[in-house]
Structure formats: structure tokens, C-alpha cells
TORDO-125846 format. One record per residue (C-alpha): residue in three letters; x, y, z. Coordinates in steps of 0.05 Angstrom, whole numbers, plus 5000, padded with zeros to 4 digits. Layout:
! residues N
ALAXYZ ...
This chain:
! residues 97
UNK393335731215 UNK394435291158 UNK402935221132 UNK401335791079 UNK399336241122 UNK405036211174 UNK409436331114 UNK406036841078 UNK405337171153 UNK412937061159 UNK414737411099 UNK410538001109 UNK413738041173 UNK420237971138 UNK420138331070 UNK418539021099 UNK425038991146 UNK428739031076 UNK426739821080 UNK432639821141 UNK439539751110 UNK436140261058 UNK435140721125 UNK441040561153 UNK445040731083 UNK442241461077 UNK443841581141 UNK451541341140 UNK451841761072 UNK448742331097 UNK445142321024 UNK439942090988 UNK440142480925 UNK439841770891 UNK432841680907 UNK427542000867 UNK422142380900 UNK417442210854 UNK418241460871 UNK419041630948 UNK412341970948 UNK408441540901 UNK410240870941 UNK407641211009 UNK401741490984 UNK399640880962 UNK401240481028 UNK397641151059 UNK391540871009 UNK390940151028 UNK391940281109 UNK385140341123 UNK383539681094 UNK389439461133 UNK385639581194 UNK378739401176 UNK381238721143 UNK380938001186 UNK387137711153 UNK392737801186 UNK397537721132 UNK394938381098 UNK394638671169 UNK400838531184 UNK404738691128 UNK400739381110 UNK402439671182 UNK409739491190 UNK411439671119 UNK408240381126 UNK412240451190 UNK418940241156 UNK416840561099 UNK415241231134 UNK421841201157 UNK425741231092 UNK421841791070 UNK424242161138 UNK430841961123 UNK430742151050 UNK428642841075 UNK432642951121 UNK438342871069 UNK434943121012 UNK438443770971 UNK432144310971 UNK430644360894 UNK432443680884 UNK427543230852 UNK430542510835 UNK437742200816 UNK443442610799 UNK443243020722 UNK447342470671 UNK453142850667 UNK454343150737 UNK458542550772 
């Protein structure tokens, strides 16, 4: 493995561990009314997508980085909801603070 490749394997070791604190936060507020559906459900339907490449693929960064994200990942949308209002969509109405 050539220097680029350690990093780039580093970072998409790293970058996907940035989805904890954001667990971690939802679960000390016991909310998550902040975070849009819409968004929540776009971004894992999309790593849902590209995971069969993930698997089929010989480099290891992709590999790598496409698992452990949709495992972090799959964990904030179980943490967003289990916190999540029912009828609530995405971030608060302007207005309502």
C-alpha cells in the first residue's frame, strides 16, 4: 500500500466515527426534532445504494469506508427514531422556540 492509500484508508476509517458524538447527542437530549427526516432518510438510502458495490469492490478504501459508515450511519437513524415526535417531519416550525 502506497502513502495515499494508508491515508485515504485512515480517514475512511476515521470520518465515519464523526456520526458518534451526533449519536451520543440525541441520546443525552432525548430529541432529535432538529434533524430532518427527509435528510435522515435520503443519506441512508443512498449508503443502502452503493453497499453492494461496497462488497463486490477490491479497494479497500471504498470497502472500508461504505461498511462502517452505513453501520454508524444506521445508528443515527435508530437514534433519531427513537426520539423522533410521530407527525414530525424535520426542524422545529420558525416561530415555535
Amino acid at each position: 500500500m502506497n502513502p495515499l492509500e494508508v491515508l485515504a484508508l485512515v480517514a475512511s476509517v476515521v470520518m465515519p466515527m464523526w456520526n458518534i458524538p451526533l449519536i451520543v447527542k440525541i441520546f443525552q437530549r432525548k430529541s432529535s426534532e432538529d434533524l430532518s427526516l427527509y435528510w435522515l432518510w435520503g443519506v441512508w438510502s443512498c449508503m443502502v445504494l452503493m453497499l453492494p458495490w461496497a462488497f463486490l469492490t477490491k479497494e479497500v478504501v471504498l470497502k472500508v469506508f461504505s461498511i462502517i459508515n452505513f453501520v454508524l450511519f444506521s445508528g443515527v437513524a435508530f437514534a433519531v427514531m427513537k426520539y423522533r415526535v410521530k407527525g414530525s417531519y424535520g426542524c422545529k416550525e420558525s416561530g415555535n422556540t
